[in-house]
N, C-alpha and C positions, 0 to 999 in steps of 0.2 A: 441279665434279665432278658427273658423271650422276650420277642417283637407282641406277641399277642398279649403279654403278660402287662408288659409296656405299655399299650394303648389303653387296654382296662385302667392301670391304674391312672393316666393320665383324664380319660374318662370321667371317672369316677371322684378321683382325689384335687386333681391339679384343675381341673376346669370350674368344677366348685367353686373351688378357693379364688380362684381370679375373679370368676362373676360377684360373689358377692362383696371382693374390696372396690369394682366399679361403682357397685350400689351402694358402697359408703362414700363415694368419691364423687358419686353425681347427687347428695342428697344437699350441698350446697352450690347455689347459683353460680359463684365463681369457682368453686372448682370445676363446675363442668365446662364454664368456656376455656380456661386454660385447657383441659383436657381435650376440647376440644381444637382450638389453636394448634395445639401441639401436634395432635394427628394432620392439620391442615399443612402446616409446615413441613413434618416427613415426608406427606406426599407430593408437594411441591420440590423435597429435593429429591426423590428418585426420579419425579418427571425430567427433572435441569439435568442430571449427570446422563439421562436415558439418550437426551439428544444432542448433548454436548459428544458423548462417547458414540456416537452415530454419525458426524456431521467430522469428527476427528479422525472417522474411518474413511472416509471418501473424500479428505482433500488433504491427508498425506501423501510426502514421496516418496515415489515407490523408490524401494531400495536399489532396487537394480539400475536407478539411473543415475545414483549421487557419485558412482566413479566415472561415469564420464567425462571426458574432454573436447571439448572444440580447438582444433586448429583452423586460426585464419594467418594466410598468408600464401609464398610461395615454397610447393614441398620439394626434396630434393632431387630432382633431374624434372626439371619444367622450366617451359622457357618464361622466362622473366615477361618477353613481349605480349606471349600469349595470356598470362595471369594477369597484367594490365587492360588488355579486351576485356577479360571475362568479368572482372571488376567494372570499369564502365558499365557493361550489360546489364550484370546484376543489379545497379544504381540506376540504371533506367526503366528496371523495370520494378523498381519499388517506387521509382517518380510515379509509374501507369496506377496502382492502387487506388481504386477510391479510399479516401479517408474522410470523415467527420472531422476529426480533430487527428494534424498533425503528429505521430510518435516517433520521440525520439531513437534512436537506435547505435549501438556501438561500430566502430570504423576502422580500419589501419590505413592511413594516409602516409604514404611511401614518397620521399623526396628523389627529385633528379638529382639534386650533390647536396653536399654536405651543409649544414648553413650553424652560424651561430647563434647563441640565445637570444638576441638581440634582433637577430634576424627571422625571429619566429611567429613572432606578434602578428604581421599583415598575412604571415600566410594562414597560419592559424587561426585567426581571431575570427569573433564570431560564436563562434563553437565551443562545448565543455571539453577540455582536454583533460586526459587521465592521468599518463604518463608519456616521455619520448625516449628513444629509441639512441644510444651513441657510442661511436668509435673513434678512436686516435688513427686515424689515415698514418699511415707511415711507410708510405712505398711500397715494396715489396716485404715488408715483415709485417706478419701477423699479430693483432692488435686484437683483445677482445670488445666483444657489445657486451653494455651494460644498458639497462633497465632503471630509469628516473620518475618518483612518482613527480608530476607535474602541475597541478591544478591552477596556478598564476606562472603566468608566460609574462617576460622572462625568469621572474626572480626565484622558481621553484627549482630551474633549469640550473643558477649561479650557482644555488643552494645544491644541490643536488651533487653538481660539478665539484666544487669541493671537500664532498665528505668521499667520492669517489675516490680525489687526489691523495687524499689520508690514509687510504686504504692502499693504493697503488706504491705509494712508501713505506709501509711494509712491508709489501709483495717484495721491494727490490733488496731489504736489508737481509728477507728472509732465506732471498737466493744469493748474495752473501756470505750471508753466516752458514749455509751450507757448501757452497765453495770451500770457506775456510776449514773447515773439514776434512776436507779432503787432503791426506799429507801424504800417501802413497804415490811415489816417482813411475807411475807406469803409463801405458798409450791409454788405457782404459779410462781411469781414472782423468786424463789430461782432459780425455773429452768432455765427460761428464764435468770437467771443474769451468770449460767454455760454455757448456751447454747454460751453466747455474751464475754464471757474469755477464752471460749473451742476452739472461731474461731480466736479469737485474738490469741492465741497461735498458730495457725497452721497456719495465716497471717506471724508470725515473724519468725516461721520456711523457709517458703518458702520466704520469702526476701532473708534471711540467703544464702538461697542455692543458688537463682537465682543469689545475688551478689559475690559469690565465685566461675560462671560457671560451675555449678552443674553439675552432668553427667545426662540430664535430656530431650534429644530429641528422639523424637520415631519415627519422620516423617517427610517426606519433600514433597513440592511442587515442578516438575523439568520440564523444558521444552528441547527438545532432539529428534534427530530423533529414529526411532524405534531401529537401529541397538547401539547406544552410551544407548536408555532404555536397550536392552538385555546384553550389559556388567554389568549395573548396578546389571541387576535382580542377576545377573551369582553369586555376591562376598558375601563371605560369614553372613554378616552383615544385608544383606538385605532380609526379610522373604517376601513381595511381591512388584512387580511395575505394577498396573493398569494404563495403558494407557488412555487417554480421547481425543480422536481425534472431539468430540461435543465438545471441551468447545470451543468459540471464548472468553471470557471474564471474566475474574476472576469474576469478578462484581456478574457476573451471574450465580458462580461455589458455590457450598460444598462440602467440601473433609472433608469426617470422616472416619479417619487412625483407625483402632484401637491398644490398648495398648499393648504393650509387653508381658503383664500376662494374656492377652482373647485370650486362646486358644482352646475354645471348641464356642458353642452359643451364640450370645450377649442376655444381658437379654430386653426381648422385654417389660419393666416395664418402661425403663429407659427413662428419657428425654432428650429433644435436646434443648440446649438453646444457643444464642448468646457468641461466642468468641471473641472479639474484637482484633484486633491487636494494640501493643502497637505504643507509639508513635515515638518512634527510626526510624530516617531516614535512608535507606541505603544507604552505602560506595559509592556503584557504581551500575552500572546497568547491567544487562545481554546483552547478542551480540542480542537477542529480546525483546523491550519494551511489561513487562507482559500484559499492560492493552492492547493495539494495536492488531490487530485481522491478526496472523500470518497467513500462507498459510494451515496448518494445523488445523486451532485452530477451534470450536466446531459450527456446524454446523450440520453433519449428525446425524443421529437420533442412540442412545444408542443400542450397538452391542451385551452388554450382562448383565443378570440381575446384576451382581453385581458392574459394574461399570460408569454406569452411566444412569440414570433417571429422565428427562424433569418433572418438574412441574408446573403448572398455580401459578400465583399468588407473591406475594414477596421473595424477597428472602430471600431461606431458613435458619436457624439457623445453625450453626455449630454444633454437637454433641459431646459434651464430657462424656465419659463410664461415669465417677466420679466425681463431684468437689464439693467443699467448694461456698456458698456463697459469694460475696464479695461486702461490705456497698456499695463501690464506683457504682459496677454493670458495670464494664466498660470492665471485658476481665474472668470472670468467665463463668464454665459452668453448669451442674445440679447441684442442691444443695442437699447438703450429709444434712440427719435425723438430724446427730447427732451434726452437728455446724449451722446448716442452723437456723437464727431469723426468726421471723414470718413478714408477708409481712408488715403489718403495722409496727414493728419497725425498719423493713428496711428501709421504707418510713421515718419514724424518723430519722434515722443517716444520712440518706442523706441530708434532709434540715436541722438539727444541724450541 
């Protein structure tokens, strides 16, 4: 049917007919209020969806910011001392702000050595902690950092430490059972069968330790407002607290603490690789849900080079200075020369 043919008959045919079923429809008192009503009610929802769909346009996030990453910490070839300054700095100069009311803000609080869970309480206390920061010190072999969610200090810490150790006794059975594999009498082979008993032995060490609450934390994640961060910074325990008033979302954060023993330049060689945190659920939770985007939390743009810096893309790896390998691949971080198997017999112990 023409467009013109169309309107005629609509005209003509179709608008009749509707007028006069209104006029059967309004010759009783209630049906014209219902009918009334009803028009009142449609136009009341296209009004609700008009500003609902208006008001959803202008405080969505924009896309191009949801792969972003903040790193806070120290990055690689920066001196340890100077990233300690610049954290002071930044923490004094978030004390300068006026504020009305107080906002909390997230933190990485970097220890001078190593301390135990027990040992965590007075330095830490006070403040929402998130998660900390731990390695197995073992002299000169490399040990990975692992990531413990934390929220009751100590016993998040015991907890946490144990389900590590469970894990770390896999790691050692796993390089093991690929040792035993190995049945070929040649130079090659010898090596790789030391490389795969070298890591197993430094797996069973770090079980050992994790399951006896080792004195083995060097850092913590902590949310607080600036003045409860500056008691922190103040005790003696604590060699820096870098504020991060950018982060709104863990999610979206890396914190790379560094180790009690890097006190000159980090070696700009070293790699960053994924720390998982274990699977220990926490006790309780902080007086702020971590994940939830507190009134402080990371938005503004990174105040100073060393503590925090936005980048495109996934997000970032954890950095750990040193670590071991591990079969599992589940909470390791670089892998050290001298226990690290080669990727393909990694890929082996995993599907064995």
């Amino acid at each position: 049917m023409r467009p013109q043919r169309f309107l005629r008959h609509l005209d003509q045919v179709i608008v009749p007919r509707l007028a006069g079923g209104f006029v059967r429809l309004a010759r009783g008192r209630l049906r014209l209020r219902l009918l009334t009503g009803a028009a009142l009610f449609g136009v009341t929802g296209v009004l609700l969806a008009v500003v609902w769909t208006a008001h959803r346009g202008t405080t969505a996030t924009p896309e191009s910011t949801l792969g972003e990453t903040v790193q806070v910490g120290v990055v690689q070839g920066q001196s340890v001392p100077l990233y300690a300054k610049q954290a002071r700095s930044e923490l004094a100069g978030l004390l300068k702000r006026p504020s009305a009311t107080p906002v909390e803000t997230y933190a990485l609080v970097s220890l001078k050595a190593y301390l135990a869970p027990e040992r965590l309480t007075p330095v830490l206390g006070g403040v929402s902690v998130v998660e900390v920061y731990a390695r197995v010190p073992l002299g000169k072999t490399s040990t990975a950092s692992v990531r413990i969610p934390a929220f009751k200090i100590p016993e998040d810490v015991v907890t946490g430490m144990k389900h590590v150790a469970v894990r770390k006794d896999a790691d050692a059975a796993d390089f093991r059972g690929l040792a035993g594999k190995l049945t070929t009498a040649d130079a090659e082979e010898d090596r790789l069968r030391d490389t795969y008993l070298g890591g197993s032995a430094v797996a069973e060490a770090e079980a050992e330790a994790y399951r006896t609450g080792c004195t083995c934390v060097y850092a913590a994640v902590v949310r607080a407002t600036p003045a409860a961060l500056d008691q922190i910074a103040a005790r003696p325990e604590v060699r820096a607290v870098d504020p991060a008033p950018e982060v709104r979302r863990l999610d979206r954060a890396v914190f790379l603490p560094p180790l009690p023993e890097q006190v000159g330049q980090l070696d700009p060689s070293a790699s960053a690789v994924p720390s998982a945190s274990p699977s220990a659920q926490p006790s309780a939770t902080p007086g702020g849900e971590p994940s939830a985007e507190p009134s402080g939390r990371p938005g503004a743009e990174a105040s100073g080079p060393p503590s925090a810096r936005p980048s495109s893309g996934p997000t970032a790896p954890h950095a750990s200075p040193a670590a071991q390998t591990s079969p599992s691949g589940d909470d390791s971080a670089p892998a050290s020369p001298e226990h690290a198997p080669s990727a393909a017999a990694s890929g082996a112990g995993q599907s064995g």
